[in-house]
C-alpha distance (Angstrom), angle and dihedral (degrees) to the residues before:
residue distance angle dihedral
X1 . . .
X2 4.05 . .
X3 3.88 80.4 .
X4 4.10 90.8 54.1
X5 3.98 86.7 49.8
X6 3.46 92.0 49.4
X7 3.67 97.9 43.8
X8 4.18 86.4 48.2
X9 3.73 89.4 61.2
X10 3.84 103.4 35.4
X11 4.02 87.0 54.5
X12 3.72 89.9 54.2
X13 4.09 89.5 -114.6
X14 4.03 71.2 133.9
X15 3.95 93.2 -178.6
X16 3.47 125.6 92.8
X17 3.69 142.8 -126.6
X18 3.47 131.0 -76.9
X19 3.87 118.0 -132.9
X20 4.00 89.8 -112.5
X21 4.04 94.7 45.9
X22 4.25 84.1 51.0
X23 3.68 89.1 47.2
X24 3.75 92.0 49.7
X25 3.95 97.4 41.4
X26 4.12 80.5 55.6
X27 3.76 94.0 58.5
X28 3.31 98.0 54.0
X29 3.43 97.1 38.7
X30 4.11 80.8 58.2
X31 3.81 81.4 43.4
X32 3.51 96.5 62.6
X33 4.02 95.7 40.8
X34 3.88 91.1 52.6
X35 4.16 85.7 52.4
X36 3.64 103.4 48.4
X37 4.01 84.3 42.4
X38 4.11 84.4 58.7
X39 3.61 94.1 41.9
X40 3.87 85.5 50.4
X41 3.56 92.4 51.4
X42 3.61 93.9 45.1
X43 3.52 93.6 57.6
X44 3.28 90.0 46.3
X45 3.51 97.3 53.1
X46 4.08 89.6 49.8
X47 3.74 91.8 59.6
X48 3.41 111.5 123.1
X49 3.69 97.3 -132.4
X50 3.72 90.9 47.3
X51 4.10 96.5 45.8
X52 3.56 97.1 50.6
X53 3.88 95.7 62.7
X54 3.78 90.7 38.4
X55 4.46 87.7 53.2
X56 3.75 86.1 56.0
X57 3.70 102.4 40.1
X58 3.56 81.2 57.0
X59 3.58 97.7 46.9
X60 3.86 93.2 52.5
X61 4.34 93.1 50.0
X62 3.46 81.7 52.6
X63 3.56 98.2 47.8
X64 4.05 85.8 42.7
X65 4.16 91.5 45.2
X66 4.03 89.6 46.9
X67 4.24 99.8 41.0
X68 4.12 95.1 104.5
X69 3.85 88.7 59.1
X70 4.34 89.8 39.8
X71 3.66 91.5 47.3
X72 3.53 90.5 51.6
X73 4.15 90.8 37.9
X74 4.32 74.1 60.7
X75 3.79 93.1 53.6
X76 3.74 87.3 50.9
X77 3.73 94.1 43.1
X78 3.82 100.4 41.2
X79 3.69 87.8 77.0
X80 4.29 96.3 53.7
X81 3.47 95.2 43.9
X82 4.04 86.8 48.3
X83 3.91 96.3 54.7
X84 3.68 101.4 57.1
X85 4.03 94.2 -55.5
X86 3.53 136.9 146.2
X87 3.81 133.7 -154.6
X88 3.77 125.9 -172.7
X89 4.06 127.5 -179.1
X90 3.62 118.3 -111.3
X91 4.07 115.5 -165.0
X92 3.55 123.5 -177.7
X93 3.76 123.4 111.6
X94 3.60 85.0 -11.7
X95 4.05 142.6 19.8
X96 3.39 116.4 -109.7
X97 3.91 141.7 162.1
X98 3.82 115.7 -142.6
X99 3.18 121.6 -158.0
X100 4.20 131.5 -171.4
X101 3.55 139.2 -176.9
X102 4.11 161.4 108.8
X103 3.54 84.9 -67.0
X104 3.61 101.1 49.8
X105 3.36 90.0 54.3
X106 3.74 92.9 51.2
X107 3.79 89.2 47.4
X108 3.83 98.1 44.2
X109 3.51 88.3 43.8
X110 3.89 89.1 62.9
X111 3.62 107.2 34.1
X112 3.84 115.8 146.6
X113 3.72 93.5 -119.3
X114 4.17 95.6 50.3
X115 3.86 134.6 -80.9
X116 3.84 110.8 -46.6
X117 4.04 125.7 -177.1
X118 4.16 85.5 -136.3
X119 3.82 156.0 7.1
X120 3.36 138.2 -149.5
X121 4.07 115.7 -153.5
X122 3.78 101.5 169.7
X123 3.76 113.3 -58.1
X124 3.66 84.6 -11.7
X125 3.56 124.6 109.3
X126 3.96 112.1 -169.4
X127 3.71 105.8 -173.9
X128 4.11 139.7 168.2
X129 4.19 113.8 -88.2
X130 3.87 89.7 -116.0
X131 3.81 112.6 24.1
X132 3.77 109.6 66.2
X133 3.82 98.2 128.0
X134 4.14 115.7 175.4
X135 3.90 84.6 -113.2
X136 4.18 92.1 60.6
X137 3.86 84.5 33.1
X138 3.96 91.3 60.6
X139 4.38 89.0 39.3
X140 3.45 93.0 56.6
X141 3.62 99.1 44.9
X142 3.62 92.4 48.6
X143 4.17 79.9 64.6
X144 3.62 86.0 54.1
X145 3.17 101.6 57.4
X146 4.29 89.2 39.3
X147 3.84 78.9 59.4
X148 3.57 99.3 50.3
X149 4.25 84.3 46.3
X150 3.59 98.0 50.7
X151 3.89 102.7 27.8
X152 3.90 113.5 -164.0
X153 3.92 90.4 -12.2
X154 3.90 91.1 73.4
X155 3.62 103.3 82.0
X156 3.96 89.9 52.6
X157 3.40 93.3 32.4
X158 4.08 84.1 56.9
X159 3.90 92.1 42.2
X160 4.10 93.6 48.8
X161 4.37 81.0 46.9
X162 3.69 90.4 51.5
X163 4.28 95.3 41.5
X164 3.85 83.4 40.6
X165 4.02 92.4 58.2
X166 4.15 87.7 35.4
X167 3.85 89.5 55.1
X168 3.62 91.8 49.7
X169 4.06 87.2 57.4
X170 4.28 90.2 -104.2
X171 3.57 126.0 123.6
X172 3.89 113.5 -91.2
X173 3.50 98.1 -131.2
X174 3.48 107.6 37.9
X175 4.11 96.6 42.4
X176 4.01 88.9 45.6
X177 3.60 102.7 130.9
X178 4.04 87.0 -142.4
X179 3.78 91.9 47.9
X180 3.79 88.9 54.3
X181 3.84 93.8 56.5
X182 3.89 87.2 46.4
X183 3.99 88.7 55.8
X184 3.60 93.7 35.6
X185 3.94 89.4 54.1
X186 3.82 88.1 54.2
X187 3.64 95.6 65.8
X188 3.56 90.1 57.2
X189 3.68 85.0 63.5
């Protein structure tokens, strides 16, 4: 602000401020140092030896906010990779444990809501021995990570979504607000 004054009477402007310009020229001189600090700490933040702690100290609260829905995803899965299943880890955006089967096909096969290719229980993926495309890969995940968001909330969070879109006379399934962030993620594919 001195600066401002000075450059005011070394142009020959000559006159000087009122109270309310001085009070405004401080704001956005406060303006401008708030800024470049969030510029700073957005570059900061993008480092790459700064971002790749931050990704997995994510990853693990959300592992930690979503275990009641993985440990039962492991109940569920215990039994596929028992009768001749397999399960594999997946990492990418997200952490998650995959795991295939007789069983799971058996299981998915009969599910209460209809015959689905996969499930997502937490940072488990249950999914059918021979149709794990990238496309149902990416769906599922999406879940996973909409687990690891919402914690123990999501499955009623995904029922109320589903009775929400049933109540307004759409299907439950295909009007799930959830659902169509899983599809939507699949064209990103």
């Amino acid at each position: 602000m001195k600066e401002a004054l000075r450059n005011n009477f070394r142009y020959g402007v000559g006159r000087m401020q009122t109270k309310e310009e001085r009070a405004a020229a401080r704001r956005i001189a406060r303006k401008l140092s708030r800024q470049q600090r969030g510029l700073k700490l957005q570059l900061f933040l993008h480092h790459r030896y700064v971002q790749r702690p931050l990704f997995w100290i994510g990853t693990l609260l959300g592992i930690i906010w979503a275990a009641p829905l993985t440990l039962f995803g492991l109940l569920i899965a215990l039994p596929v990779f028992l009768f001749r299943g397999h399960a594999h880890l997946v990492r990418g955006h997200t952490v998650a444990l995959v795991v295939r089967g007789p069983f799971a096909d058996w299981m998915l096969g009969r599910h209460p809501f209809g015959a689905m290719t996969a499930m997502a229980l937490g940072h488990v993926v249950i999914a059918e021995k021979q149709g794990l495309s990238a496309r149902v890969l990416t769906h599922e995940l999406t879940h996973v990570r909409q687990a690891a968001r919402w914690g123990i909330v999501f499955p009623f969070a995904y029922l109320a979504s589903s009775a929400w879109a049933a109540i307004r006379g759409r299907d439950a399934y295909w009007h799930n607000r959830f659902e169509i962030a899983a599809r939507k993620a699949e064209k990103h594919l």
